[in-house]
C-alpha positions in Angstrom: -25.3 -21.6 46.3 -26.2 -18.3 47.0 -28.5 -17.9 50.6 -31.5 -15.5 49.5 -32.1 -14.4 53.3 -35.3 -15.1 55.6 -38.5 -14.2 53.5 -39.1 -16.8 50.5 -40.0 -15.9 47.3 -42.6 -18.3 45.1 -41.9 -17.2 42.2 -40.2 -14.1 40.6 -40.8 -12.3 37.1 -40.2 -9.4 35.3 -41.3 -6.4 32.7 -38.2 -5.3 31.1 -37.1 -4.6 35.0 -35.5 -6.6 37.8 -36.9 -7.2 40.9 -40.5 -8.7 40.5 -41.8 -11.1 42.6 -45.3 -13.3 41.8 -47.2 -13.4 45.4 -50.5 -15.3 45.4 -53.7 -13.0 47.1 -56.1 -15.6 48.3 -58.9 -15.2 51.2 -62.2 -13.0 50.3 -62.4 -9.6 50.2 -65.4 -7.1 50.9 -65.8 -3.5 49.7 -65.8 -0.8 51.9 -67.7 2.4 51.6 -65.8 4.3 49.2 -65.4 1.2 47.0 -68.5 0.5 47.1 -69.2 3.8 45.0 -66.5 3.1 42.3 -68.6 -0.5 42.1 -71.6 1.7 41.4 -70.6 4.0 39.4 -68.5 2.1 36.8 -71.7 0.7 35.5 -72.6 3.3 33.7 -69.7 2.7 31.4 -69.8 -0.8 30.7 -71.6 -2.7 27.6 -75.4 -3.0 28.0 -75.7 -6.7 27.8 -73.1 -7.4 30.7 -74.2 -10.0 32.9 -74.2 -10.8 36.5 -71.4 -13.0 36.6 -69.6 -10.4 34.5 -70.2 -7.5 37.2 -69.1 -10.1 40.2 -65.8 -10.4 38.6 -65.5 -7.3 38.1 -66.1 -5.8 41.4 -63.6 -8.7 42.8 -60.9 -7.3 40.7 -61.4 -3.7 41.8 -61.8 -4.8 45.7 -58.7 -7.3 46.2 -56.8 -5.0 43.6 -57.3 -1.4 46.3 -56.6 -4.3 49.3 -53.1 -5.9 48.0 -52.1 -1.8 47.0 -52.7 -0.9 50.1 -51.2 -3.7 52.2 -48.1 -3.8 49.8 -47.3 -0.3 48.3 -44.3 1.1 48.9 -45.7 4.1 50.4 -48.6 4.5 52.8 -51.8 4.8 50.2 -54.8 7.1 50.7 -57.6 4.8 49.8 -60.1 7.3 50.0 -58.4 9.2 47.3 -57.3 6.7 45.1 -61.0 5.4 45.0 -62.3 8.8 43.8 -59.3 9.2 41.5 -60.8 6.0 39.7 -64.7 8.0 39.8 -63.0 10.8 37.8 -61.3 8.7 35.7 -64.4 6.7 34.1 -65.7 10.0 32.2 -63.0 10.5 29.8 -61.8 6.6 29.9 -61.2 5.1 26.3 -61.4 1.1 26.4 -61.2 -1.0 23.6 -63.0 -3.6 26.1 -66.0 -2.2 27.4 -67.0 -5.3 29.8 -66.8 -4.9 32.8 -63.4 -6.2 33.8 -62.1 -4.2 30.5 -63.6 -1.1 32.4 -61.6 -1.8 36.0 -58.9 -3.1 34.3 -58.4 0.3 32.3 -59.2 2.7 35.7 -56.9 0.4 37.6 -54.0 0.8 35.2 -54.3 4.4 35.3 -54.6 5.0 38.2 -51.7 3.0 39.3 -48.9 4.5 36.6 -50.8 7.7 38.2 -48.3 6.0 41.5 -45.2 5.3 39.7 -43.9 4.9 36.2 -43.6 0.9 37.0 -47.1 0.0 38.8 -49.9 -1.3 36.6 -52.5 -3.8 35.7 -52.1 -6.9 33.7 -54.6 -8.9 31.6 -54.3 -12.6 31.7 -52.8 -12.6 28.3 -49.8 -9.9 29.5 -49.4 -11.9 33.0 -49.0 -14.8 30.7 -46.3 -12.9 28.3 -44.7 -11.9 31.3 -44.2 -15.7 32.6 -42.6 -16.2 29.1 -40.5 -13.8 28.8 -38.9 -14.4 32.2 -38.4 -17.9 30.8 -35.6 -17.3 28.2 -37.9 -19.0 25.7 -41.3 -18.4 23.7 -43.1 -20.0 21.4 -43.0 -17.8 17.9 -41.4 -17.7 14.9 -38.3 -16.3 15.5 -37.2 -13.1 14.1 -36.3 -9.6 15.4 -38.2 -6.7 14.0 -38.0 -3.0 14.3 -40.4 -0.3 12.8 -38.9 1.1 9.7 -39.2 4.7 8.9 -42.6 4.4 7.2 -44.1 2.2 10.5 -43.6 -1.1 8.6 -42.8 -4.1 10.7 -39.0 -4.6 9.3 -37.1 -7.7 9.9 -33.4 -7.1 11.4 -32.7 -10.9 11.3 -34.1 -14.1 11.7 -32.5 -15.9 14.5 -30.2 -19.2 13.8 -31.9 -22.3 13.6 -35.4 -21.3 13.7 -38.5 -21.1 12.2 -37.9 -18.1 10.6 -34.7 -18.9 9.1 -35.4 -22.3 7.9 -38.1 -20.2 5.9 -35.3 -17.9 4.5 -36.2 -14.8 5.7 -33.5 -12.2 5.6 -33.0 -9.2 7.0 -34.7 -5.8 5.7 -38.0 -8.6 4.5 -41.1 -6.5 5.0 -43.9 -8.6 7.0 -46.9 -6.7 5.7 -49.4 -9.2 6.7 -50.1 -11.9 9.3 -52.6 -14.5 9.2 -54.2 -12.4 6.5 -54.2 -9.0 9.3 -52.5 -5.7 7.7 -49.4 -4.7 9.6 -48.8 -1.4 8.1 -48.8 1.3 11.1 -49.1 -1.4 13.7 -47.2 -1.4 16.4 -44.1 -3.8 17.2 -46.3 -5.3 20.4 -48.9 -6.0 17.8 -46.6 -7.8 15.4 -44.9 -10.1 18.2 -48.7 -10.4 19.7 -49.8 -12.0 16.6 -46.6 -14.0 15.8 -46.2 -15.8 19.2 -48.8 -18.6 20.4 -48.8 -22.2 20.7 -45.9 -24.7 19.5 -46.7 -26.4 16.6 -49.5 -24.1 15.4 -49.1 -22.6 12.0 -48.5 -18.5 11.5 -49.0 -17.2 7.7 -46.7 -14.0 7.0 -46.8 -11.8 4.2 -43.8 -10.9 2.7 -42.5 -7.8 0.8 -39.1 -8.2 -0.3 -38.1 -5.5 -2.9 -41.3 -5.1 -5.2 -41.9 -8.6 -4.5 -45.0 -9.9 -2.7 -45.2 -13.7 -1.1 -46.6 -15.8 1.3 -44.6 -17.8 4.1 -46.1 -20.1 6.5 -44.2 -21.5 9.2 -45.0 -23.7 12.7 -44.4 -22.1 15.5 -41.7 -23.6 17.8 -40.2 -22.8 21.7 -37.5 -20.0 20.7 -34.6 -19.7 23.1 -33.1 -16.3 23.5 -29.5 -16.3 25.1 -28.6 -13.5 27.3 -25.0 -13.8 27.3 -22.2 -13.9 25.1 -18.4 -14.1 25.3 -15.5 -13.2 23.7 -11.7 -13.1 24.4 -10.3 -9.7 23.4 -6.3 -10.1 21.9 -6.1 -13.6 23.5 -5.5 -12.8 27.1 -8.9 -10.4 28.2 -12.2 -12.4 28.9 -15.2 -10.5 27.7 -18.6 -11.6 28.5 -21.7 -9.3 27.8 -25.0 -10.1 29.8 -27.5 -8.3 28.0 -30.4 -9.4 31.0 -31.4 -11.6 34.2 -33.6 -14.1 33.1 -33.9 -17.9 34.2 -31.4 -19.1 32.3 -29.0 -16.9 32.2 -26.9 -17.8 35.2 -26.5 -21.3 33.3 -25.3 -19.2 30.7 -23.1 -17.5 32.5 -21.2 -20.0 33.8 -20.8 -21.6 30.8 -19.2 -18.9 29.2 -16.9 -18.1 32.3 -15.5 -22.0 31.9 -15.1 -21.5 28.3 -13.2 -18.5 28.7 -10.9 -19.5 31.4 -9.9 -22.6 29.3 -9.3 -20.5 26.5 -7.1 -18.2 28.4 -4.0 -19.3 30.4 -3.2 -16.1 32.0 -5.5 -13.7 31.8 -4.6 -10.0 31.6 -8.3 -8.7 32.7 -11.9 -9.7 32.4 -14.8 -7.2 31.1 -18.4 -7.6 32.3 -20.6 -5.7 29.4 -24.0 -4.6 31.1 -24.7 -2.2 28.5 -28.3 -1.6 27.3 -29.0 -4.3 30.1 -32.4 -3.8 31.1 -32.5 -5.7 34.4 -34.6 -8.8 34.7 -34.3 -11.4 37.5 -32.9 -10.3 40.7 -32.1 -13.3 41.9 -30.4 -14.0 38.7 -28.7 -10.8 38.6 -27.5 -11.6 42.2 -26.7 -14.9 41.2 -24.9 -13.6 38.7 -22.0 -11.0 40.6 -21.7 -14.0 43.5 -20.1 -15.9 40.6 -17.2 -13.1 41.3 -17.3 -12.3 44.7 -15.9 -14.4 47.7 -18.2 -13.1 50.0 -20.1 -10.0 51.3 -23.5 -8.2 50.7 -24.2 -8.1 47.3 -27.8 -6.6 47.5 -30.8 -5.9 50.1 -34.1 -4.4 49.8 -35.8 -2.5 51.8 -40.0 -1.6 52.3 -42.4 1.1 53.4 -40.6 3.1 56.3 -37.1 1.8 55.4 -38.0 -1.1 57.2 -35.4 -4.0 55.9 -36.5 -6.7 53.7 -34.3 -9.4 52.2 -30.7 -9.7 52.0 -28.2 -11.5 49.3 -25.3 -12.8 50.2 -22.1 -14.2 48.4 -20.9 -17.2 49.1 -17.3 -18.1 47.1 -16.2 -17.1 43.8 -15.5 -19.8 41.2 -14.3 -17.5 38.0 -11.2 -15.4 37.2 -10.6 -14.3 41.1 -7.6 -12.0 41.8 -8.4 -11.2 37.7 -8.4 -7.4 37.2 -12.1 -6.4 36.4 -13.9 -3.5 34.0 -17.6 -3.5 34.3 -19.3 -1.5 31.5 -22.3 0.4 32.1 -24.3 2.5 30.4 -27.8 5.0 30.4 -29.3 2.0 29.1 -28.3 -0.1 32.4 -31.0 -0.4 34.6 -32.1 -2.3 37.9 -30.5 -5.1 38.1 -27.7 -4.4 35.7 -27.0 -1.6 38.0 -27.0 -3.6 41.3 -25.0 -6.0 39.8 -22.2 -3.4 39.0 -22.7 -1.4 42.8 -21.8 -4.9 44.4 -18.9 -5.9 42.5 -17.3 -2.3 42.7 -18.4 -2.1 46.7 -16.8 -5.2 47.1 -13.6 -4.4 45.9 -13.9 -6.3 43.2 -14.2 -4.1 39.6 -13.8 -0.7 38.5 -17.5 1.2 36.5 -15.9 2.5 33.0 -18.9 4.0 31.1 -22.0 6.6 31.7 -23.8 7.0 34.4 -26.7 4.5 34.6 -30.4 4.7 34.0 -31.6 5.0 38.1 -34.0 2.4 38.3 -33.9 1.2 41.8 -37.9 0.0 43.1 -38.7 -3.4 43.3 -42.0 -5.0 42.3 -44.4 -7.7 42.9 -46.5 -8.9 40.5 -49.6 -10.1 42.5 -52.0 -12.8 40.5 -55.8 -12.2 41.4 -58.4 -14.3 41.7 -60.8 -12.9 39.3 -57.7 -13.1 36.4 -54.9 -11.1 35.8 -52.4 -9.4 38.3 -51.6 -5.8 39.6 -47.9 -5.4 39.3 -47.0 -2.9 42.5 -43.5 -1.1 43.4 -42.9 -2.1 47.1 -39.7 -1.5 47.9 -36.1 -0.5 47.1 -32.9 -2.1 46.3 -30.0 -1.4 48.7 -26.3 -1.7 47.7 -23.7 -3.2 49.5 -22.9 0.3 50.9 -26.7 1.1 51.7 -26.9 3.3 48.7 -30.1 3.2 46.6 -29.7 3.6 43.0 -33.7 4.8 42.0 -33.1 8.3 41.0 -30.0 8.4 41.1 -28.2 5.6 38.7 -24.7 4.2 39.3 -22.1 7.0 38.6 -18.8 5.5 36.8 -15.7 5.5 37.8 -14.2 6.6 34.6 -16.8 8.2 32.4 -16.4 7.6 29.4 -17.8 11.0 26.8 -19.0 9.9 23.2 -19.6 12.8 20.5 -22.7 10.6 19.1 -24.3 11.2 22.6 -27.7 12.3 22.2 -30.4 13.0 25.0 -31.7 10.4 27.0 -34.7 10.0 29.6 -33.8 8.4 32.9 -35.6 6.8 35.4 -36.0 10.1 37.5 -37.3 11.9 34.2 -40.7 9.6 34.2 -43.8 10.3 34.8 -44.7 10.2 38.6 -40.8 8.5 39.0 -40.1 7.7 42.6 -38.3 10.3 44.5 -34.7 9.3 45.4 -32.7 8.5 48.3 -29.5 7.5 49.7 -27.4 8.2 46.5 -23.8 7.5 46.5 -21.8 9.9 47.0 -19.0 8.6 44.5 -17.7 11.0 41.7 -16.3 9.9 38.7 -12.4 10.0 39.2 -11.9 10.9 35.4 -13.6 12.2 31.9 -12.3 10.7 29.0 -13.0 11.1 25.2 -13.8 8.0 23.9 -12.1 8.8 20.4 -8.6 9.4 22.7 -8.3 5.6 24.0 -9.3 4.0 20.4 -7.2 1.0 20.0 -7.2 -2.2 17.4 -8.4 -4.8 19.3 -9.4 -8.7 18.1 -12.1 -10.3 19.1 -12.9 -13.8 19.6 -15.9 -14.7 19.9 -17.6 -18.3 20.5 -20.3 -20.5 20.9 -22.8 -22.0 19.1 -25.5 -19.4 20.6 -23.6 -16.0 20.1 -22.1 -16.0 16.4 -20.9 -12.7 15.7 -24.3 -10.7 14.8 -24.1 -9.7 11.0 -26.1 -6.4 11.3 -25.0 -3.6 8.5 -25.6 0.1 8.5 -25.8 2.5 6.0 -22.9 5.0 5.1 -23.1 8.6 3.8 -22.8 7.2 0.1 -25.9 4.8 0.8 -23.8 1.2 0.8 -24.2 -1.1 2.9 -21.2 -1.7 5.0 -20.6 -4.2 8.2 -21.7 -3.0 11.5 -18.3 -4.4 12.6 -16.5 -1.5 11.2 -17.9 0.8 13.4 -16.1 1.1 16.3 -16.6 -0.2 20.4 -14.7 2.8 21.6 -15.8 2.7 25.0 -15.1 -1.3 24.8 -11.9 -0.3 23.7 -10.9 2.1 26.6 -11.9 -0.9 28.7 -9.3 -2.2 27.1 -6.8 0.5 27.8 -7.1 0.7 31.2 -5.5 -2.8 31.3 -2.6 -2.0 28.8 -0.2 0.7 29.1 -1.5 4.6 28.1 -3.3 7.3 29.4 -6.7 4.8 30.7 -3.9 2.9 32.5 -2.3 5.8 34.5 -5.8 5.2 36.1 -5.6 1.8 37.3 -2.6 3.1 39.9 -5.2 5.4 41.8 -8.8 3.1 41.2 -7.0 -0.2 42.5 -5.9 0.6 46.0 -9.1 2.4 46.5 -10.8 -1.1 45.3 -8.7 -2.6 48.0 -9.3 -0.8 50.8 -13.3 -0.8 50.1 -13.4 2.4 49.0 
């Protein structure tokens, strides 16, 4: 089991991130002075027939809201000047909810992505999505969607043994209507808003499919999302891709890892895919790299004035140890993806083949209040093994892989109001490869109930439809490579005494 350090956590969630952590605020709270004049002033910018009881709440949200932000932001905050940032802000504010706790709500979450890219304010309704989507499950319908080039809500695939599918939905269906509410020009987060609610509780879509128009209505039922899937790659290479840190994904995990290392005798190598992993859990993620590691710091975080936090140590490693290892990152790898790829490399225990990573390296707390909702705020940053810290700065690979479909990409230090960085490795990337000069043939075998080999398609210049699986993994592949013999491999002699003597 893997010992989480001194502080305890109650309860730890996410947004697309890693690192948040749910920390009740309890006790009353009193405005001060400069409060006490956003308390006045909002008023004149709330619905006329708001009660009492409405402006009470209200005012509590605002008041505990500037006290836990001040207490717990990762920089010292100016109170003064973040309550008249929130005066200014009421004169061009646009709510859809003009109560009074719509009002704060709205000035709040300004003003705090006005602090960093990741601080905000949550509804109850998000705070509850939030709690779900840490879960691995939610109760919906499911089906992933996309926005097709006319903003239509576009099903890529219903997912196996659901709702959805026991419908027969199919992918490219049109959902142009639900519960009787016109989609067109919605937003995704509107669709999956409408879709998602209570188990058992009946959802009516609309359905174009071709020039053909029909209803569907299905019961909604508690959708399970795996995280991770697994492969063997030409019979001796264990794959596993993690695609985020959620609450059961360490389950998954080792799953997958006993699967594989009954499936392969001798293995040659073992991949770790943390591409287009968003983060998620920390203590997931953590959990996660300890299943490799024998030991050692695997990540720590640290507060306002670098003062030391928490610590994660491993304990012993269970899967494929003394196995060669490739962990795959990419710009899309963020937070806890990239922490999880810093320890196993600082450890000695895998090489980075990939790009550089996307630099998201601040933890947050999401901080129920009593009034309703929460205030999710960035107090601190992750620490590698090494005391590097990633924010700003991303995890630079080993060998970089270059692909000539690369297109431009914000990171994390190209937000809005982005943290500054610190600390950044100073690791260069031994070697620049083309991706197109390491393509192999390689086979896959994939398994498990949960991770059937996805049947997406794609369109080709002559407009056909044609199996996504044609299209190559070439950076996959030079993962490949640098276990075989070839150029990739010529690599391996320099990267794995380095690895062995920690460096």
């Amino acid at each position: 089991m893997l010992r989480k350090g001194i502080l305890p956590i109650l309860f730890a969630v996410l947004i697309s991130f890693a690192g948040t952590r749910l920390v009740a605020c309890a006790g009353p709270v009193w405005p001060s002075h400069e409060e006490q004049l956003f308390l006045d002033a909002y008023r004149d910018h709330v619905k006329v027939d708001a009660t009492d009881d409405e402006f009470a709440r209200a005012d509590k949200l605002y008041v505990e809201a500037v006290k836990v932000l001040s207490e717990t932001y990762v920089e010292q905050i100016d109170v003064p000047v973040f309550v008249q940032n929130s005066i200014a802000e009421l004169d061009g504010l646009e709510v859809e909810d003009p109560s009074p706790t719509g009002v704060v709500g709205a000035v709040l979450d300004e003003n705090l992505h006005a602090l960093d890219p990741h601080s905000a304010y949550m509804t109850p309704d998000m705070f509850r999505r939030l709690q779900e989507s840490t879960e691995g499950s939610f109760a919906g319908v499911g089906i992933v969607i996309s926005l097709d080039d006319e903003k239509r809500i576009r099903v890529v695939s219903p997912i196996d043994d659901t709702p959805a599918a026991r419908a027969g939905l199919q992918p490219d269906d049109r959902i142009t209507h639900i519960d009787g509410y016109e989609m067109n020009g919605e937003p995704i987060s509107e669709a999956v808003r409408r879709m998602r609610g209570r188990v058992g509780d009946p959802v009516t879509l609309t359905i174009m499919r071709g020039k053909e128009s029909f209803d569907v209505t299905v019961k909604r039922a508690r959708i399970e999302v795996p995280s991770v899937t697994a492969a063997t790659i030409d019979s001796d290479i264990a794959y596993i891709r993690v695609s985020r840190f959620d609450a059961t994904t360490l389950e998954q995990t080792q799953d997958y890892l006993s699967q594989l290392q009954s499936k392969i005798a001798k293995p040659r190598g073992i991949v770790v895919d943390l591409r287009r992993n968003p983060g998620g859990l920390l203590d997931s993620a953590a959990d996660i790299a300890d299943q490799f590691l024998t030991g050692g710091l695997i990540v720590a975080t640290e507060g306002r004035g670098e003062r030391k936090l928490r610590r994660y140590e491993a304990d012993v490693s269970d899967y494929f140890d003394g196995v060669p290892m490739v962990i795959l990152l990419d710009r899309g790898s963020a937070s806890g993806a990239e922490l999880m790829a810093a320890a196993l490399r600082e450890n000695g225990r895998g090489v980075i083949i990939g790009e550089r990573s996307f630099g998201k390296g601040s933890m947050q707390r999401i901080m129920p209040l009593t009034s309703g909702g929460g205030v999710k705020i960035t107090t601190g940053y992750y620490t590698t093994p090494e005391d590097h810290i990633v924010q700003g700065n991303g995890v630079v690979p080993d060998i970089e892989v270059l692909r000539a479909d690369e297109e431009e990409f914000e990171r994390e230090i190209d937000l809005a109001h982005a943290l500054p960085s610190r600390r950044r490795d100073p690791r260069q990337s031994l070697a620049s490869v083309d991706a197109k000069s390491c393509e192999r043939d390689i086979t896959m075998d994939r398994f498990g109930g949960a991770v059937e080999r996805e049947k997406a398609k794609a369109e080709t210049d002559d407009g056909k439809e044609t199996d996504a699986e044609a299209f190559r993994d070439s950076v996959l592949e030079c993962a490949v490579g640098y276990f075989e013999g070839g150029s990739l491999a010529n690599y391996r002699n320099q990267l794995e005494p380095l690895l062995r003597a920690g460096l």
